[in-house]
C-alpha positions in Angstrom: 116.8 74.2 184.8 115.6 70.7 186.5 116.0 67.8 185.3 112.7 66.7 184.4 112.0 70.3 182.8 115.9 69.4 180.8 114.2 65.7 179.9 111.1 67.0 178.7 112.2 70.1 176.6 115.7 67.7 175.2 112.8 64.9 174.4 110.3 67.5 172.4 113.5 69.2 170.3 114.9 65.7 169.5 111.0 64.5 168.7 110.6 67.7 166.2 114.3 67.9 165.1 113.6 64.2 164.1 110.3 65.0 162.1 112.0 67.2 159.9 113.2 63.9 158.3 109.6 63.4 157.0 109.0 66.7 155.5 109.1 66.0 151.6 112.1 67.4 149.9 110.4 68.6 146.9 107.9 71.0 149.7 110.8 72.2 151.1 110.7 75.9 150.4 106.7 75.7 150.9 108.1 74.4 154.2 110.2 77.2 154.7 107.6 79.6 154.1 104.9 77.8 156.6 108.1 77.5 159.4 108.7 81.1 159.0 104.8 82.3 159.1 103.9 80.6 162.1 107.3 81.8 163.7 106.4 85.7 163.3 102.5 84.9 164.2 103.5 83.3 167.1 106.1 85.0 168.8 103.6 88.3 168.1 100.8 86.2 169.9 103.3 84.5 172.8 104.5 88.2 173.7 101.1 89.2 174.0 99.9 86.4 175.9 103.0 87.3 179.0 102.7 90.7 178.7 99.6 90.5 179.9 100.0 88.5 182.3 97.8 85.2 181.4 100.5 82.9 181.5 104.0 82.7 182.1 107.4 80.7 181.2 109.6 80.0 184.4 111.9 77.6 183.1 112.7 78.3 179.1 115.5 78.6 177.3 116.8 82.9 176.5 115.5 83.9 179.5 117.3 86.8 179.7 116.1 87.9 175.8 112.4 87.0 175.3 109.8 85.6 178.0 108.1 83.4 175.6 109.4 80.1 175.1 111.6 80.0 172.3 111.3 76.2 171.6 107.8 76.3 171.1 107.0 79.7 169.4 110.5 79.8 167.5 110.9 75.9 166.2 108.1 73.1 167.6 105.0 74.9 166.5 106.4 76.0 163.0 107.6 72.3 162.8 104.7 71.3 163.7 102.7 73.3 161.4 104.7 72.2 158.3 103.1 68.5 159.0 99.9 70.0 159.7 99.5 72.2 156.7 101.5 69.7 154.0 99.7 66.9 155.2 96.3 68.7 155.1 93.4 66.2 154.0 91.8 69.2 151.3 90.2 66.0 149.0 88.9 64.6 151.5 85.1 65.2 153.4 84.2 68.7 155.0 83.8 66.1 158.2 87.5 64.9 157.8 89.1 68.1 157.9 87.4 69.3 160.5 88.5 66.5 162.6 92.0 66.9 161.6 92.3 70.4 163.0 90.0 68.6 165.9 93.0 66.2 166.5 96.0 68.4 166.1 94.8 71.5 168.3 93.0 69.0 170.8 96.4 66.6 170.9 98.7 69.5 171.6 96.6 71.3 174.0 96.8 68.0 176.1 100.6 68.0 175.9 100.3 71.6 176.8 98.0 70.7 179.9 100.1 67.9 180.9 103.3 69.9 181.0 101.6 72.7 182.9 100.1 70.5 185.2 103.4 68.3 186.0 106.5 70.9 185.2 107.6 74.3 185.3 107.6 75.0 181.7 104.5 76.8 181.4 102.0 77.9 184.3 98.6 79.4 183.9 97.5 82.5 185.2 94.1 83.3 183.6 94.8 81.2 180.6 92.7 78.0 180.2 93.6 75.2 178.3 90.4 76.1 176.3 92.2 79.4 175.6 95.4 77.4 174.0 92.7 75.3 172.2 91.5 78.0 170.1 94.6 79.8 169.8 96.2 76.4 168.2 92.9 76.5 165.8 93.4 79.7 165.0 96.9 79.7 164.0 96.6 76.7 162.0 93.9 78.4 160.1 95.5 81.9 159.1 99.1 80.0 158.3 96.8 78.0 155.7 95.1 81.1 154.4 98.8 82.7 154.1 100.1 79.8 152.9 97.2 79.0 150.0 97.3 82.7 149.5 101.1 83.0 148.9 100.7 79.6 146.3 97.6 81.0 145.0 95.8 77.9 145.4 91.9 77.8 145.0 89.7 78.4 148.2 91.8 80.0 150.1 89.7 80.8 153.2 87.7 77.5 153.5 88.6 74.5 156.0 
C-alpha cells in the first residue's frame, strides 16, 4: 500500500473504531443486529458492483480473498449505519427525515468522491458518484425496514 492510501484507510478505522464509543449500551444488541444487516447487504451489493466491472478496489486490505473493500463493506458502513438508524429523527417532520438520509448519503458520497478522485482506494469505471448516492439511500432504507421489522415497530416501510 502507499502511504497516503495507509493514512487515509488507518484515519477512517480509527474515526469508526472511535464512534463505537457513542453507540448506547443499552442498543447494543439492536446494534448488533443493524452492524450485521448492512454487512451481508453490502458485501452481496460490493461483489456485484466489481464483478461487473463498474468500479474497482486497487489498494484494499484481503486482496487476495475478496475484491471489495473489506473496511467499508465489512465494518465503516455497518458502523456507520448503527448511528444512522439509532439516531433516526422518526418524531420529528416528514421534511427532517428526509434531510437526514439527504445528509448522510450526500456526506459519504463526497468522502467517497474525494478518495476516488485523490487516492487509489476506489476508481470508477461506469460507476458515478450519483450511482453511490442512491445505493447509500437505498441501503439505509431496507436496513431500517429490516431493522423496524425484526423489532416490530409501527410503520415499518415509511421514511
Amino acid at each position: 500500500m502507499f502511504l497516503t492510501e495507509k493514512i487515509v484507510l488507518g484515519s477512517v478505522w480509527v474515526i469508526t473504531f472511535t464512534s463505537i464509543w457513542f453507540i448506547p449500551r443499552k442498543k447494543a444488541s439492536q446494534a448488533s443486529f443493524i452492524f450485521f444487516s448492512t454487512q451481508l447487504l453490502t458485501w452481496s451489493l460490493g461483489l456485484f458492483a466489481v464483478d461487473f466491472g463498474w468500479l474497482d478496489y486497487p489498494v484494499r486490505e484481503l486482496s487476495k480473498a475478496n475484491a471489495t473493500s473489506f473496511s467499508y463493506e465489512y465494518f465503516i458502513l455497518p458502523v456507520i449505519s448503527i448511528h444512522f438508524i439509532l439516531h433516526y429523527p422518526s418524531n420529528k417532520p416528514y421534511k427532517s427525515r428526509i434531510l437526514y438520509y439527504f445528509t448522510f448519503s450526500t456526506a459519504l458520497t463526497l468522502i467517497e468522491f474525494f478518495i476516488e478522485k485523490y487516492t487509489l482506494i476506489i476508481q470508477y469505471h461506469s460507476w458515478r458518484w450519483y450511482w453511490t448516492w442512491i445505493s447509500l439511500s437505498l441501503v439505509f432504507y431496507i436496513v431500517t425496514v429490516i431493522y423496524k421489522w425484526f423489532y416490530k415497530m409501527k410503520r415499518i416501510f415509511s421514511i
